[in-house]
C-alpha positions in Angstrom: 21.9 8.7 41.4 22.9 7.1 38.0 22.8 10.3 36.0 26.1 10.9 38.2 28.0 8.6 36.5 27.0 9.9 33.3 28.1 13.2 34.2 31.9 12.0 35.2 32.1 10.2 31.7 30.9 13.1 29.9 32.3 15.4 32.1 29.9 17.8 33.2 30.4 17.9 36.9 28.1 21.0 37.7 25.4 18.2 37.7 26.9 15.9 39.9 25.7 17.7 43.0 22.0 18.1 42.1 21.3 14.7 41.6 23.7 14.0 44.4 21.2 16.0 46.8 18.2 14.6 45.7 19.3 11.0 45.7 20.5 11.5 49.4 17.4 13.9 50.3 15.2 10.7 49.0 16.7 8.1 51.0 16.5 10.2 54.0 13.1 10.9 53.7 12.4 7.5 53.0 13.8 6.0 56.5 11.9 8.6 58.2 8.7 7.5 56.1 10.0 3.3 57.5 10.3 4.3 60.9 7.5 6.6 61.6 4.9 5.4 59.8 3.3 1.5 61.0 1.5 -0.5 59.4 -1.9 -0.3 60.6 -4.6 -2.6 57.7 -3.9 -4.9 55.2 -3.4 -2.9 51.9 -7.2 -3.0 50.1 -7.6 -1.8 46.1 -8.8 1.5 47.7 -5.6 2.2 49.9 -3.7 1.1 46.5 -5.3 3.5 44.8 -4.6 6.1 47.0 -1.2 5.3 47.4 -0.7 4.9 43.3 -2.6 8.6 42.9 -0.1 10.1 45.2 2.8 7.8 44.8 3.1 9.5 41.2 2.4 12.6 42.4 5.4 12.1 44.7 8.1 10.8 42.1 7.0 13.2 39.9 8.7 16.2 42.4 11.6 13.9 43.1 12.2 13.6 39.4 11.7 16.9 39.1 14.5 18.7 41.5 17.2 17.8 39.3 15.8 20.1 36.7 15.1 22.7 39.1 18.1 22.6 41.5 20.5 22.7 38.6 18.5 25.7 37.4 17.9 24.0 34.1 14.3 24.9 34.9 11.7 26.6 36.7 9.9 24.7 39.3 6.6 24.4 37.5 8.5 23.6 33.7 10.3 21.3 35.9 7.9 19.5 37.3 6.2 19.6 33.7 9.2 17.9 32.2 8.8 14.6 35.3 5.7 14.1 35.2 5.6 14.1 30.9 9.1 11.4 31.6 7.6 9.5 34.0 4.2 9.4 32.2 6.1 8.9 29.3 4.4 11.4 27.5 6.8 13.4 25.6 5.9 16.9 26.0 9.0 18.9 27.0 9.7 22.3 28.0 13.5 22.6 26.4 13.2 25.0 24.1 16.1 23.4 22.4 16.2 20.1 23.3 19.3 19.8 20.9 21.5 21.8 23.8 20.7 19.9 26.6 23.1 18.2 28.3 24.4 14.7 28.5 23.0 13.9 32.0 20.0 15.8 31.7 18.8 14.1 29.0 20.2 10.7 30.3 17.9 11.2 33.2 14.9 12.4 30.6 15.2 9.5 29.1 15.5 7.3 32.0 12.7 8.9 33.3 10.6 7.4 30.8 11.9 4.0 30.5 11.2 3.5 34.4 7.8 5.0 34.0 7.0 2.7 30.6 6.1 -0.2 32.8 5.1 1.8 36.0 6.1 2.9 39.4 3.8 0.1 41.2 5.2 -2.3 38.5 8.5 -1.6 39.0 8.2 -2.0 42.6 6.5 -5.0 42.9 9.0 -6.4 40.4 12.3 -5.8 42.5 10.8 -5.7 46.4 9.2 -8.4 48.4 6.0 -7.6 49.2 3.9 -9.1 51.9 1.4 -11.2 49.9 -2.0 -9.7 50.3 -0.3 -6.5 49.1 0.8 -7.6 45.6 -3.0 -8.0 43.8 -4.6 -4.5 45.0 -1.1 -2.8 44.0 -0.9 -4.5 41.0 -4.4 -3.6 39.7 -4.2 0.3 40.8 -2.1 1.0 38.0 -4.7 -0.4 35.4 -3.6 -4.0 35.3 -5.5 -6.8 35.7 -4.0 -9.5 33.9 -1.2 -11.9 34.5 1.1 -13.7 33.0 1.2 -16.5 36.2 -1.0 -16.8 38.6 1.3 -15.1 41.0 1.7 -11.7 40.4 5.2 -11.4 41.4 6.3 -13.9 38.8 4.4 -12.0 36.4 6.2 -8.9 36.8 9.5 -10.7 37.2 9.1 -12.0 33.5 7.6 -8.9 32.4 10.9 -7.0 33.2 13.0 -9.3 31.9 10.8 -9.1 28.5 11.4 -5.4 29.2 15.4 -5.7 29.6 15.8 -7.7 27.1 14.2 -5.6 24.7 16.0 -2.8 25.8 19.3 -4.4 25.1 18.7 -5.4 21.6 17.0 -1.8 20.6 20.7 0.0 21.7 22.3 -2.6 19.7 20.3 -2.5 16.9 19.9 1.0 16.8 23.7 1.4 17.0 24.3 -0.9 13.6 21.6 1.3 12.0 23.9 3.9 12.2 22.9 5.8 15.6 26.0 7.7 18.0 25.8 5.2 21.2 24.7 7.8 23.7 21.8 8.2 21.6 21.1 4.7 20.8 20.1 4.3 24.5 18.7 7.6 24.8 15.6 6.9 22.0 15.5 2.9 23.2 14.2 3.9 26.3 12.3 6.7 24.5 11.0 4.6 21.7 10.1 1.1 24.1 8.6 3.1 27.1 6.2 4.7 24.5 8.0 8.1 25.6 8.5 10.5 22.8 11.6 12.6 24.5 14.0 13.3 21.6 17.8 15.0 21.9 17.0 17.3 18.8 14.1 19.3 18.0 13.6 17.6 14.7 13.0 14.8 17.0 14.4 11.1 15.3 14.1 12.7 12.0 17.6 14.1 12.6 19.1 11.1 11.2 16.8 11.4 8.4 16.7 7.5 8.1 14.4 4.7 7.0 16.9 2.1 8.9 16.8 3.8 12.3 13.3 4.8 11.9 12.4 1.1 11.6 14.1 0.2 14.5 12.0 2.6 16.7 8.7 1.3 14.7 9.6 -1.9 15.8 10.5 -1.0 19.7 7.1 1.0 19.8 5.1 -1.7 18.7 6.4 -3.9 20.9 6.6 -1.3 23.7 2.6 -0.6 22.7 2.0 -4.3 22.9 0.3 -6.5 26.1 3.3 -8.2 27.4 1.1 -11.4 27.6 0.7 -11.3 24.1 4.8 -11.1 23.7 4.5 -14.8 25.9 2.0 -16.1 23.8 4.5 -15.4 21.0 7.5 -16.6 22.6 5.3 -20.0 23.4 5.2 -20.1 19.6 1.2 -19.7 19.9 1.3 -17.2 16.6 -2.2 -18.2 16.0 -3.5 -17.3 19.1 -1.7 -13.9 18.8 -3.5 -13.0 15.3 -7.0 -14.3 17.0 -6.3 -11.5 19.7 -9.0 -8.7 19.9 -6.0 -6.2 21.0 -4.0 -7.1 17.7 -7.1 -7.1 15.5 -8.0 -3.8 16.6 -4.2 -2.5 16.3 -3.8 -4.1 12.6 -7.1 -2.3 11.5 -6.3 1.3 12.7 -2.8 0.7 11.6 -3.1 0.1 8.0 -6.2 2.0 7.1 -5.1 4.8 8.8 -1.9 4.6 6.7 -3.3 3.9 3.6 -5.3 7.0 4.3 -2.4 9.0 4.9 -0.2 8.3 2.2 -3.1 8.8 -0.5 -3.5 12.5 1.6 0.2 13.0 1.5 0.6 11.9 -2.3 -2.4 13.5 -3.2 -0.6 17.1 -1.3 2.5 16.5 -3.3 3.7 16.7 1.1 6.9 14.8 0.3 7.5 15.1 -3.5 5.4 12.2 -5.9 7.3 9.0 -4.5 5.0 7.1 -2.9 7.5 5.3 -0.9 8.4 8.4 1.0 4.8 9.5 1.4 4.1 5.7 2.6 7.4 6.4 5.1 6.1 9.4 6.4 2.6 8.4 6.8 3.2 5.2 8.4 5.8 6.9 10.9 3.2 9.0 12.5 0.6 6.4 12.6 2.7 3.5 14.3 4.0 6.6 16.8 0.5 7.8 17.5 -1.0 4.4 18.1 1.9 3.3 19.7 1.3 6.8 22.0 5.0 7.2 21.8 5.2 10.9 19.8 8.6 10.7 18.3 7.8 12.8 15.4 9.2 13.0 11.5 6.4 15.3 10.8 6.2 18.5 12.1 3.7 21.5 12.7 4.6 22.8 9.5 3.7 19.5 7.8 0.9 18.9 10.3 -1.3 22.3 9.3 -0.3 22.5 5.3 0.4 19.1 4.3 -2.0 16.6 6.5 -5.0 19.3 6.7 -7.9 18.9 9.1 -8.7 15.5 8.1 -5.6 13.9 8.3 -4.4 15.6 12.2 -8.1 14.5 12.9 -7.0 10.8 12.0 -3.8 11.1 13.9 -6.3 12.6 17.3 -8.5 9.8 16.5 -5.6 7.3 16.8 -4.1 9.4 19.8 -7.8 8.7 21.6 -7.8 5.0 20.9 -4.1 4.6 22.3 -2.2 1.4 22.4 -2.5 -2.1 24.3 -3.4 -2.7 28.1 -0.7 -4.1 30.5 2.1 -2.3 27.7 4.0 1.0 28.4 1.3 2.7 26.0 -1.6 5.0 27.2 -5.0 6.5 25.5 -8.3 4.2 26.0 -6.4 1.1 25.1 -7.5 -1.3 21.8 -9.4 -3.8 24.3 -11.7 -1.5 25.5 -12.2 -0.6 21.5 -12.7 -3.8 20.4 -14.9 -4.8 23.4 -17.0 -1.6 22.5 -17.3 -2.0 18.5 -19.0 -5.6 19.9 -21.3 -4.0 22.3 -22.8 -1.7 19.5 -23.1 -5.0 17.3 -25.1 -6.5 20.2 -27.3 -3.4 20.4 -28.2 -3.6 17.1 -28.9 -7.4 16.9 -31.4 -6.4 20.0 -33.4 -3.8 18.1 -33.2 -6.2 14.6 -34.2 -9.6 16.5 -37.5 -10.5 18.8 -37.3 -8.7 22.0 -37.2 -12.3 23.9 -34.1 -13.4 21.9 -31.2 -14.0 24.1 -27.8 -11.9 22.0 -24.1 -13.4 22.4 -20.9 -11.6 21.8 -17.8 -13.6 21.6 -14.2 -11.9 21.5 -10.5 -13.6 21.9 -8.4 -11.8 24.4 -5.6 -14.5 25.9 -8.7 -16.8 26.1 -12.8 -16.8 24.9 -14.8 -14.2 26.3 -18.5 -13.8 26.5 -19.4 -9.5 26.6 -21.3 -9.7 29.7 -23.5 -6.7 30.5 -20.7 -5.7 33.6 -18.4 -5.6 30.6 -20.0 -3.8 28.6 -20.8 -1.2 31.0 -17.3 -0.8 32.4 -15.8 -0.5 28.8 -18.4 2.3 28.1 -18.3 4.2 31.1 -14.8 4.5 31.1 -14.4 5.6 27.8 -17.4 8.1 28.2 -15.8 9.7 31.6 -12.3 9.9 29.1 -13.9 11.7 26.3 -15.6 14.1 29.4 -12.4 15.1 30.7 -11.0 15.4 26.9 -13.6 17.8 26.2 -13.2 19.9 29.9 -9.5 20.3 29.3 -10.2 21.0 25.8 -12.8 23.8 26.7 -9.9 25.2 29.2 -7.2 25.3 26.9 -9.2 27.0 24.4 -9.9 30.2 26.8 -5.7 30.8 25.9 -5.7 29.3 22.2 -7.7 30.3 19.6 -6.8 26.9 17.6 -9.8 24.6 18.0 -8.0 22.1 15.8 -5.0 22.6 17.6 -6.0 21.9 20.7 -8.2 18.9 20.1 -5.0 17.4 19.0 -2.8 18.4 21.9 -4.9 17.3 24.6 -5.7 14.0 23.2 -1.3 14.0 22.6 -1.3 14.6 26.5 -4.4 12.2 27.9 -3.4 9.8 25.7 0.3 10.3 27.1 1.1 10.7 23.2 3.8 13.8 23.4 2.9 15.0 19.5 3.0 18.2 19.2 0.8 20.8 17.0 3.5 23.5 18.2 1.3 25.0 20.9 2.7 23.8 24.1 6.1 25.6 25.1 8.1 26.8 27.9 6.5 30.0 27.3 2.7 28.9 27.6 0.1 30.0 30.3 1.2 28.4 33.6 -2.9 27.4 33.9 -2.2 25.2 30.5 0.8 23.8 32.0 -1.2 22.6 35.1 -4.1 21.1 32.7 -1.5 19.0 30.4 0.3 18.1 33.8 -3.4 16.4 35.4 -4.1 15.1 31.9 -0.7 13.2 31.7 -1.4 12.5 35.4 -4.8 11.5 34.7 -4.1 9.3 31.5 -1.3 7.0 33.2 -3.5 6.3 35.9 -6.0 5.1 33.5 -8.7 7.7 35.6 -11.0 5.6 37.9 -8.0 5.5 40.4 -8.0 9.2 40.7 -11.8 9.8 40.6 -12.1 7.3 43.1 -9.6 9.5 45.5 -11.5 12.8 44.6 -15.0 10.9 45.5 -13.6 9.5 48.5 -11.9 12.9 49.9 -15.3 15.5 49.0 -17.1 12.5 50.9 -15.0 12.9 53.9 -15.6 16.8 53.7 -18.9 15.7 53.3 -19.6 14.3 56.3 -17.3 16.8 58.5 -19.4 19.4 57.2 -22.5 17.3 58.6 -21.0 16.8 61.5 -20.2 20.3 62.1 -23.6 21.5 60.9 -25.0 19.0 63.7 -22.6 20.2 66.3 -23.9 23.9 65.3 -27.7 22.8 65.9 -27.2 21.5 69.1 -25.2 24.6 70.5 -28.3 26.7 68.8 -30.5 24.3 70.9 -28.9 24.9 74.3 -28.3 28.8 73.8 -32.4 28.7 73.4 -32.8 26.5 76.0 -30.7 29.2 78.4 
């Protein structure tokens, strides 16, 4: 109900009575959910799962009947537009996202700041939950790490990290010369790793070095593992640097934006300074890695001036994504860095004796020894995120004859990126719409929660149909019987 309030200062009362309906209709159904439903087993990781697989499936069509009630929308561009906020993703389905309203795109916006840390996270960080609860919840949403051994401290100090960014971003961004409205608008945009904008020219309507280095910073630190931001505000700066998570971000960052900038230069993209090629380059690289998709560059720019190479780079950074336990999606820089050390391993096998016993050492909050469990995690997940890259991909391409194109949008929208190559609209095939809605789905959940569900539910069909086909034999049996 908050976008109500937004629409009495701004005046836009027609919205007052969407939002209105759907924050009562949710209560309602809620105290119906408390009173009919018991409690009948503790909560395991596999009830968690189901519950965080359908939990965002369920506050993405809450989100989503704003849009549609107020007839901003069509129910599936609706639904598009919460799950891409809440996923904080960025695609929209505005076509001018410069008309929008003030409490639309306050609730856009809010959308995404409430889904940068999660729905789960959020949860666990302002209920009280039983205690054997809190750890399968926790990890269904792709966390495993804590700040505290208790996990409801750790999302207590997590959200305040969160808050307290959020509160010097609007400040910062309004001394940098940003309207207030907007200030908050693209701080919960920039932090959550959302990409939403209030123009089609996205941030670049201020055409400003200043406020563009204010949302650099507030996607990096968005991007970032919030343990990391405690090891920093311990004053453990070493430790930080040690970090395979910031190794792996510093590496991609700068030689992908070295890259860049010579492309850009070389293209004559933004005249011969090399200080606004650098600017330009370096904008789309923190955004992409960051997966936040607030955008300076533009189709235009991203077909004559970048070329296949350099939107290659920016899908290859879309792919690796940002850190784990941040608001950032895409395979995450651990699982990089822990892979990069497994092919080092691999290759000190075949180079020393067969009997010779091979170590891998990494940083990551502490030491870590790769193990062969995690090595096979880190590999299996990324391989199962590069198979459902490619089937989306392959799917997609039955409407778009863009190869390059497409590569780059569905790694935008697994990667819960929101950078556009111009091909995803309000006027697209409802089928694509449905793919980059189970991608964005599919990338927030980090995927194994979500497979698991599938496996579990074909299982279950499984064995009815066994059942059935047993049932059918014995009736057989007694008709020949007679």
């Amino acid at each position: 109900m908050l976008p109500i309030f937004v629409a009495f200062i701004y005046k836009e009362y027609e919205f007052v009575f969407p939002f209105f309906v759907v924050g009562v209709s949710t209560i309602f159904v809620s105290l119906i959910l408390i009173h009919f439903c018991k409690r009948k087993s503790e909560m395991t990781l596999k009830l968690s799962m189901y519950l965080a697989v359908f939990l965002w499936l369920y506050f993405a069509l809450i989100a989503a009947f704003p849009y549609f009630i107020s007839g901003e929308l069509s129910f599936l561009n609706a639904y598009f537009e919460a799950m891409s906020g809440l996923t904080t993703t960025g695609y929209s389905m505005f076509p001018d996202t410069g008309a929008i309203p003030y409490t639309i795109n306050f609730w856009r916006g809010f959308t995404q700041w409430f889904g940068g840390l999660g729905i789960i996270f959020m949860v666990l960080s302002l209920m009280q939950v039983a205690g054997n609860d809190v750890t399968p919840l926790y990890q269904a949403e792709g966390r495993n790490e804590r700040i505290f051994p208790s996990i409801r401290h750790t999302t207590k100090l997590m959200l305040v990290f969160y808050l307290c960014f959020t509160a010097v971003g609007i400040i910062c961004f309004i001394i940098a010369g940003m309207p207030v409205f907007d200030s908050v608008f693209y701080t919960f945009t920039a932090l959550s790793g959302g990409g939403f904008a209030t123009s089609n020219n996205s941030i670049f309507q201020y055409d400003s070095f200043r406020i563009e280095v204010v949302a650099m910073v507030l996607m990096i630190l968005g991007a970032t593992n919030f343990n990391l931001h405690f090891m920093v505000f311990k004053g453990h700066i070493k430790e930080y640097f040690k970090d395979i998570e910031t190794k792996v971000f510093l590496t991609v960052l700068i030689v992908s934006t070295l890259f860049l900038t010579i492309l850009l230069l070389n293209n004559h993209v933004y005249g011969a300074s090399i200080f606004e090629n650098f600017r330009f380059a370096l904008f789309q690289v923190v955004s992409a890695i960051t997966t936040t998709g607030l955008q300076t560059s533009f189709p235009a720019q991203l077909h004559q001036g970048y070329y296949a190479i350099g939107t290659l780079v920016l899908t290859i950074i879309m792919i690796i994504g940002a850190g784990t336990g941040s608001t950032g999606g895409g395979i995450k820089w651990y699982r990089i860095g822990v892979m990069v050390k497994s092919i080092k391993i691999q290759i000190l096998h075949l180079l020393k004796p067969s009997k010779a016993i091979v170590h891998a050492k990494y940083y990551h909050l502490k030491k870590h020894v790769i193990t062969d469990k995690i090595m096979k995690n880190t590999l299996m997940f990324i391989l199962i995120y590069l198979i459902v890259f490619v089937l989306s991909t392959m799917i997609v391409l039955i409407y778009y004859n863009d190869f390059s194109g497409v590569l780059f949008e569905i790694a935008s929208a697994m990667g819960n990126v929101g950078l556009s190559d111009g091909l995803m609209t309000y006027q697209s095939p409802s089928i694509t719409k449905i793919v980059y809605i189970i991608d964005f789905w599919i990338g927030r959940l980090e995927i194994w929660p979500v497979l698991i569900v599938i496996y579990s539910i074909l299982r279950k069909f499984k064995k009815v149909g066994r059942t059935v086909e047993k049932e059918e034999k014995v009736e057989i049996k007694k008709l020949e019987n007679k």
